[in-house]
C-alpha positions as CSV (number, residue, x, y, z in Angstrom):
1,X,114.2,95.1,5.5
2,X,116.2,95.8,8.7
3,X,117.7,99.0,10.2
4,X,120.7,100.1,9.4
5,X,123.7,100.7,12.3
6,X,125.3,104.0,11.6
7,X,128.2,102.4,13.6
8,X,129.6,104.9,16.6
9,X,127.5,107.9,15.3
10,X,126.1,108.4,18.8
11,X,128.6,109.3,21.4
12,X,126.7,109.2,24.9
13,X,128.7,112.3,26.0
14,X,128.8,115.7,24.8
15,X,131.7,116.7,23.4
16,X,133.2,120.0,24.4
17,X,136.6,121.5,22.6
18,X,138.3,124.3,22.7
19,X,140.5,126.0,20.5
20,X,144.1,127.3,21.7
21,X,145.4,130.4,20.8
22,X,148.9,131.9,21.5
23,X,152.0,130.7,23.0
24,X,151.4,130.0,26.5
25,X,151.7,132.1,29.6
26,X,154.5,132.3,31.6
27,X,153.2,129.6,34.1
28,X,153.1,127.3,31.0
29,X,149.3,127.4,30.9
30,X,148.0,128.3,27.5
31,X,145.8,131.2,26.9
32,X,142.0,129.8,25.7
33,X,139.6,132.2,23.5
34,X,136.6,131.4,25.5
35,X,134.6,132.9,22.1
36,X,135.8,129.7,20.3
37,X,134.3,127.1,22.8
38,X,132.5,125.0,20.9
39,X,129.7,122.4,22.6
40,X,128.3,119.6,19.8
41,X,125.2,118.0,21.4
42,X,123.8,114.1,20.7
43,X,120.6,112.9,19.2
44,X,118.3,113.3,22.3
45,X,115.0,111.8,23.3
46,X,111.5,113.7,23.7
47,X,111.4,114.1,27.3
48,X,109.3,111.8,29.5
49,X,105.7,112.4,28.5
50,X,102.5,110.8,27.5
51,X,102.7,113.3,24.4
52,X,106.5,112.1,24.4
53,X,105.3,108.4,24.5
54,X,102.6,108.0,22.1
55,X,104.3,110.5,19.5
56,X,107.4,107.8,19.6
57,X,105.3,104.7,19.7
58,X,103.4,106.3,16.5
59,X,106.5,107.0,14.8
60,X,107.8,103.1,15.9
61,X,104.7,101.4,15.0
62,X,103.9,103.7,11.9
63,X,107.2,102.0,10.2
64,X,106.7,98.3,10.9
65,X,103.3,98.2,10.0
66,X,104.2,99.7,6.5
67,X,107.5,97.6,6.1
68,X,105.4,94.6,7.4
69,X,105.3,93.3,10.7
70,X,104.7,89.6,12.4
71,X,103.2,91.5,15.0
72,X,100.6,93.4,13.6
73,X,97.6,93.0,16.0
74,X,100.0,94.0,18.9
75,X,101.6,97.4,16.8
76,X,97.7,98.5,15.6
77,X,96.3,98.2,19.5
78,X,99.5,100.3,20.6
79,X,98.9,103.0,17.5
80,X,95.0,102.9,18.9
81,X,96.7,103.6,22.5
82,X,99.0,105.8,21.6
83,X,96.3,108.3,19.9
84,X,93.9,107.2,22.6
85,X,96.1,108.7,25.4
86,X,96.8,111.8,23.1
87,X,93.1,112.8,23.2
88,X,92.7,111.5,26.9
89,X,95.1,113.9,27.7
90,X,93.3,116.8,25.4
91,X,89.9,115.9,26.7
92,X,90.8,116.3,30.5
93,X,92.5,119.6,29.6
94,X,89.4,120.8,28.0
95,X,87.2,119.4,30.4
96,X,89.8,121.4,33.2
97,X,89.6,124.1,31.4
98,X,86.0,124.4,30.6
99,X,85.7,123.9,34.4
100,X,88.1,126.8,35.5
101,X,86.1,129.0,33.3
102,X,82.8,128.3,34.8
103,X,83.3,127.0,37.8
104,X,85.5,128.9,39.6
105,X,86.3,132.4,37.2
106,X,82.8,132.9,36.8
107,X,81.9,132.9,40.4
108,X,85.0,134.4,41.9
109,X,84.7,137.6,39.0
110,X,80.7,137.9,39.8
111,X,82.0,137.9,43.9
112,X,84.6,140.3,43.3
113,X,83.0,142.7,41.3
114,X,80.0,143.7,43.4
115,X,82.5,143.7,46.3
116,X,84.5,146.3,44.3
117,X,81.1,147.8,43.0
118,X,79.7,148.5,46.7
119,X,83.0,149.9,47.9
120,X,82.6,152.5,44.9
121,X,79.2,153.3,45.7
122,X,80.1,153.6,49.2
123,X,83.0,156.2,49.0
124,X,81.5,157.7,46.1
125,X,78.6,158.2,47.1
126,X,75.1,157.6,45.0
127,X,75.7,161.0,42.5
128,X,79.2,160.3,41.8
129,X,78.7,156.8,40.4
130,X,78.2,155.7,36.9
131,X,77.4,152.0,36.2
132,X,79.5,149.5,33.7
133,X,78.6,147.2,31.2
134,X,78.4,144.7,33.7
135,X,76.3,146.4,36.1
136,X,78.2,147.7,38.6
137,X,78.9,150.9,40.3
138,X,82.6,153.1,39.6
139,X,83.2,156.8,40.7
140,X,83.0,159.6,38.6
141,X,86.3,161.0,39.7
142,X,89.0,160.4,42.8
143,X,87.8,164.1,44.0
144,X,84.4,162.4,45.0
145,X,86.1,160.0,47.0
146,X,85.7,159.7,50.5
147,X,87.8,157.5,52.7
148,X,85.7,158.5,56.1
149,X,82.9,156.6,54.1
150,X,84.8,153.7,54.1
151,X,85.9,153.4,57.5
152,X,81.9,153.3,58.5
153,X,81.5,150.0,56.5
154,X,81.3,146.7,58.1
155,X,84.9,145.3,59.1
156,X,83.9,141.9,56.6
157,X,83.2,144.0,53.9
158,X,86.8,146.1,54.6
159,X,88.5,143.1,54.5
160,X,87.1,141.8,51.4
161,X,87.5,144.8,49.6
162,X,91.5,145.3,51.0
163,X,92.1,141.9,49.7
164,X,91.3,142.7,46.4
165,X,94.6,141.9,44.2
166,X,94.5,144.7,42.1
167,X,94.7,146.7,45.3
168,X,98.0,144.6,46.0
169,X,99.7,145.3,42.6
170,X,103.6,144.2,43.9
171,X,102.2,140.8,45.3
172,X,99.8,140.0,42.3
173,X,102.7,140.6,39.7
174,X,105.0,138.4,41.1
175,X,102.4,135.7,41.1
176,X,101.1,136.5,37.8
177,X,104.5,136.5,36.9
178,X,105.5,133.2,38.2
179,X,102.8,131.8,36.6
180,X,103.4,132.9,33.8
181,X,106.9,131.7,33.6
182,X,105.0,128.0,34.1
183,X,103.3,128.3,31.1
184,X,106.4,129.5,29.3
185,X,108.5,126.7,30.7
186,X,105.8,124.1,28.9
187,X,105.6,126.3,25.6
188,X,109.4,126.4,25.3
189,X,109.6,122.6,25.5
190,X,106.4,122.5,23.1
191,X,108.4,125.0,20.7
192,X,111.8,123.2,21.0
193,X,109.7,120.0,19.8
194,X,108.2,121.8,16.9
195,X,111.6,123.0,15.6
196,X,112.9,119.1,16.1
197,X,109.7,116.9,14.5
198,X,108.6,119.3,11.7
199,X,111.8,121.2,10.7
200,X,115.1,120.0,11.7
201,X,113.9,116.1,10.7
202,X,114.0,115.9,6.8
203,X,110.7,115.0,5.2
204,X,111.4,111.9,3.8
205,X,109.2,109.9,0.5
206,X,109.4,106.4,2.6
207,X,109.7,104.8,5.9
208,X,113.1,103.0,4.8
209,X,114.6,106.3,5.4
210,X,113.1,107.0,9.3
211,X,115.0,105.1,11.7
212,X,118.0,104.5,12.2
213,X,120.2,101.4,14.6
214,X,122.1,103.3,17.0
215,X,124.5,101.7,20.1
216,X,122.8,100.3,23.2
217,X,119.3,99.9,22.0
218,X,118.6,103.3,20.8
219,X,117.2,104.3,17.7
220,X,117.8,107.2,15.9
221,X,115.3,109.1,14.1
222,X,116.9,110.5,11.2
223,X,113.5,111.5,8.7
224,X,110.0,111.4,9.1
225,X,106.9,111.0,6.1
226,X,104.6,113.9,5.3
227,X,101.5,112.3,6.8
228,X,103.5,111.3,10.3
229,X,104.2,115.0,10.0
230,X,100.9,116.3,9.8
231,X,99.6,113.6,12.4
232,X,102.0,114.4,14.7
233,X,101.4,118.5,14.5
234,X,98.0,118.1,14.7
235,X,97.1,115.7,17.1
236,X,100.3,116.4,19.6
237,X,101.9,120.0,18.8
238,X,99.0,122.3,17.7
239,X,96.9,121.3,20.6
240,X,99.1,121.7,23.3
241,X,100.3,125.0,22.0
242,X,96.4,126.3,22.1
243,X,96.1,124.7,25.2
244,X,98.8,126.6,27.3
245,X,97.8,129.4,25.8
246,X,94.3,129.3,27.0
247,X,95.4,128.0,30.1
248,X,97.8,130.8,31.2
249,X,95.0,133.5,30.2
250,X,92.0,131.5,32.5
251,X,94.8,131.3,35.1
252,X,95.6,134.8,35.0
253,X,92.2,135.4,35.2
254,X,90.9,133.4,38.1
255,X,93.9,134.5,40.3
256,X,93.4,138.4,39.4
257,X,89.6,137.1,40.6
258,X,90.6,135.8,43.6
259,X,89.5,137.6,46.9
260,X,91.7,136.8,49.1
261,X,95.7,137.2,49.0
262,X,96.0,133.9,51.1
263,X,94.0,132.0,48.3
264,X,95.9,133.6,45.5
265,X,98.7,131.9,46.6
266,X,97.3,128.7,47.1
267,X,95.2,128.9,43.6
268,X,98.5,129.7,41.9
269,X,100.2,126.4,43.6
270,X,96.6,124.9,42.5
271,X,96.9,125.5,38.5
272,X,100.5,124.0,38.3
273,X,99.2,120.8,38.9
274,X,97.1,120.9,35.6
275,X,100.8,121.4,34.0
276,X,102.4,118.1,35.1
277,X,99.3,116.2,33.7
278,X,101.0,114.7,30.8
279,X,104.2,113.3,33.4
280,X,101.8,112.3,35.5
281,X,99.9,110.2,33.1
282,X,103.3,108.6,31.9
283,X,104.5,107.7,35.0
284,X,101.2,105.8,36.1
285,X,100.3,104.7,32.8
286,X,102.8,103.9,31.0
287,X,104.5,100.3,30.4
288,X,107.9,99.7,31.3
289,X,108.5,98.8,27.6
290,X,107.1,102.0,26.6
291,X,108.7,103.8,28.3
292,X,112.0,102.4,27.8
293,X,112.0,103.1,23.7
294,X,110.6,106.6,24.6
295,X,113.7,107.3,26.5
296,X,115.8,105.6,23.4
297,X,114.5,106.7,20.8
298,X,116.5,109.8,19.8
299,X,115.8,113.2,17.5
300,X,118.0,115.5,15.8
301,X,118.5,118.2,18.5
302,X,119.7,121.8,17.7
303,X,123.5,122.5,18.2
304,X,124.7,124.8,21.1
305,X,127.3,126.3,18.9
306,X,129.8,128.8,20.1
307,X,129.5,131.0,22.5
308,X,127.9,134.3,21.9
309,X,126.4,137.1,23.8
310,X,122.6,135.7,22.3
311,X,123.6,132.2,23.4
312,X,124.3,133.5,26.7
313,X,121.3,135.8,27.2
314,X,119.0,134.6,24.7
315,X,117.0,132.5,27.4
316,X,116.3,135.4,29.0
317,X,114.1,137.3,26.7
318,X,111.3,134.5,28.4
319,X,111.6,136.5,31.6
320,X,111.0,139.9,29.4
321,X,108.1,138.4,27.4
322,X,106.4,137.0,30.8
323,X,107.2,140.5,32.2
324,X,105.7,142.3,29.8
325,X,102.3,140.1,28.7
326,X,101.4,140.3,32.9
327,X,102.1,143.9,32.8
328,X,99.8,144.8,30.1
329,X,97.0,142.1,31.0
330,X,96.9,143.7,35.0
331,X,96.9,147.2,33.8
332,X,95.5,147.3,30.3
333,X,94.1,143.9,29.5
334,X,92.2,142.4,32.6
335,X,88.3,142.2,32.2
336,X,87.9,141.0,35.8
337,X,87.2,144.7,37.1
338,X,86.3,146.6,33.8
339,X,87.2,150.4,34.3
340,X,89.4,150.2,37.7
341,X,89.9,153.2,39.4
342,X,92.9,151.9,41.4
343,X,91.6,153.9,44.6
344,X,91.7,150.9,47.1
345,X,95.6,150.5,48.0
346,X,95.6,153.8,49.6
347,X,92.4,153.3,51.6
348,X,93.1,149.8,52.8
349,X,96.4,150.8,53.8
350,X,95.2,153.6,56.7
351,X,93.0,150.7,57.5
352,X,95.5,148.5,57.8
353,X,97.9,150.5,59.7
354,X,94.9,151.7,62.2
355,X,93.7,148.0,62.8
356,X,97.8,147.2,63.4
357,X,98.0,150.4,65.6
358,X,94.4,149.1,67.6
359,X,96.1,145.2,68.1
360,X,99.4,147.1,69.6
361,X,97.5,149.3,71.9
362,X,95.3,145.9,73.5
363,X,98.6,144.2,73.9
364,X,99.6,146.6,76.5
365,X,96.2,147.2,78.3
């Protein structure tokens, strides 16, 4: 039992045409109904990934073990690899995680709270306070509050308090935010791979009816069994969908924790890394042989279409739902300062402009 060529099926360019209405202009140049552009798109690989890798090499070896293969030793050690790397990958993420959570949220949220708590009982004073779940100190009402109190209060402990994000809210959206678009970047893909591997490849009854020969080494995928299916969502899909979900909410977290506006950069630059881990893992481990059939072995990829005004702007309703989910978790959601009375920004910023007003004065003294 071989593959079977489909011939020229795969063209190794996209193909765009348009249609052409009307009789020409007077220049001779005829008028083009940009509404009828049409864009066909080619079988396309997985993207260059360890999930990318081991989910092709599964799908590869999966077939010639059940057609029969003279090289069965060498295809069950690369199925053991391929699932090996998938829960390599899985159990650094958790293990990241896991550490995020209680290495550096936990600390930075206990830090920042009784920072936030003493400031509170400081401007409030000690009969306008009421204590939270947690144990810490808020004001009653912004009536009680003093800001001479908090000028009286040691400069480290002003500057702590004034870098508080929440007390930033501009800057800490637009982190939050970009953040947030990472981990939409890595769920699109994720989704995109979903709709390709579960629904737009036909279930097929047998693995005669998977691959197919395509022109300069490639192979097309053109079905996939029930049970590579199910292996596939559940050891490659499902997991990395919970894990960028999870992921994006410690991150949000730990920045909204993080005490210092400097740092909050940094830390934001910091949690990308744990992003790339999968193309970082194929690039090192990976064998030149892998990773040439993960770049030619090809899926059935959604067509662009025409164009249309949700073609054009669809993409875009990313940037809304990012928007939105970082708006809600900063002003309705986050846990990191239960029962914020936003009464820092204005505070900080007398200080602020006092301490710039004091360095301006020394200059010319």
């Amino acid at each position: 039992m071989s593959i079977r060529p489909v011939g020229d099926q795969r063209n190794m360019h996209k193909e765009v045409t348009s249609d052409l209405e009307g009789s020409g202009s007077d220049d001779g140049i005829e008028d083009v109904d940009l509404h009828e552009e049409h864009v066909s798109t080619d079988p396309e690989g997985l993207g260059e990934t360890i999930y990318a890798m081991s989910t092709v090499c599964l799908i590869r070896d999966w077939v010639w073990l059940q057609r029969g293969s003279h090289a069965l030793t060498v295809r069950v050690l690369r199925m053991i690899v391929s699932l090996t790397l998938i829960l390599a990958v899985l159990a650094l993420q958790v293990f990241l995680l896991r550490a995020v959570h209680g290495l550096l949220c936990a600390r930075a949220v206990e830090s920042i709270r009784k920072d936030y708590g003493d400031y509170e009982l400081a401007v409030y004073g000690i009969d306008h306070v009421i204590t939270t779940v947690n144990g810490f100190n808020r004001g009653l009402d912004h009536k009680y509050l003093d800001a001479a109190k908090f000028m009286s209060m040691p400069d480290d402990k002003k500057h702590a308090i004034c870098q508080i994000p929440l007390a930033h809210q501009d800057y800490t959206f637009a982190i939050l935010f970009i953040w947030t678009l990472t981990c939409c970047s890595d769920l699109r893909k994720t989704l995109r791979q979903i709709d390709i591997l579960l629904f737009r490849t036909p279930t097929v009854s047998s693995v005669d009816g998977v691959l197919e020969k395509a022109e300069e080494g490639a192979v097309n995928v053109i079905g996939l069994t029930l049970p590579l299916k199910i292996v596939i969502a559940v050891l490659g899909l499902l997991p990395r969908l919970i894990s960028v979900g999870v992921l994006n909410l410690l991150g949000c977290r730990w920045l909204l924790a993080t005490n210092d506006l400097s740092d909050l950069l940094l830390n934001a630059l910091a949690l990308e890394f744990m992003m790339v881990l999968k193309e970082l893992l194929y690039s090192t481990l990976a064998s030149q042989r892998n990773k040439f059939l993960t770049e030619n072995t090809l899926f059935i990829t959604p067509q662009v279409g025409h164009m249309t005004v949700l073609g054009v702007v669809g993409s875009m309703a990313w940037s809304i739902v990012a928007g939105l989910w970082v708006y809600m978790y900063i002003f309705h959601w986050q846990k990191v300062l239960p029962e914020y009375r936003w009464d820092i920004h204005e505070v900080c910023s007398t200080w602020d402009k006092a301490v710039h007003i004091s360095g301006m004065l020394e200059l010319f003294t």
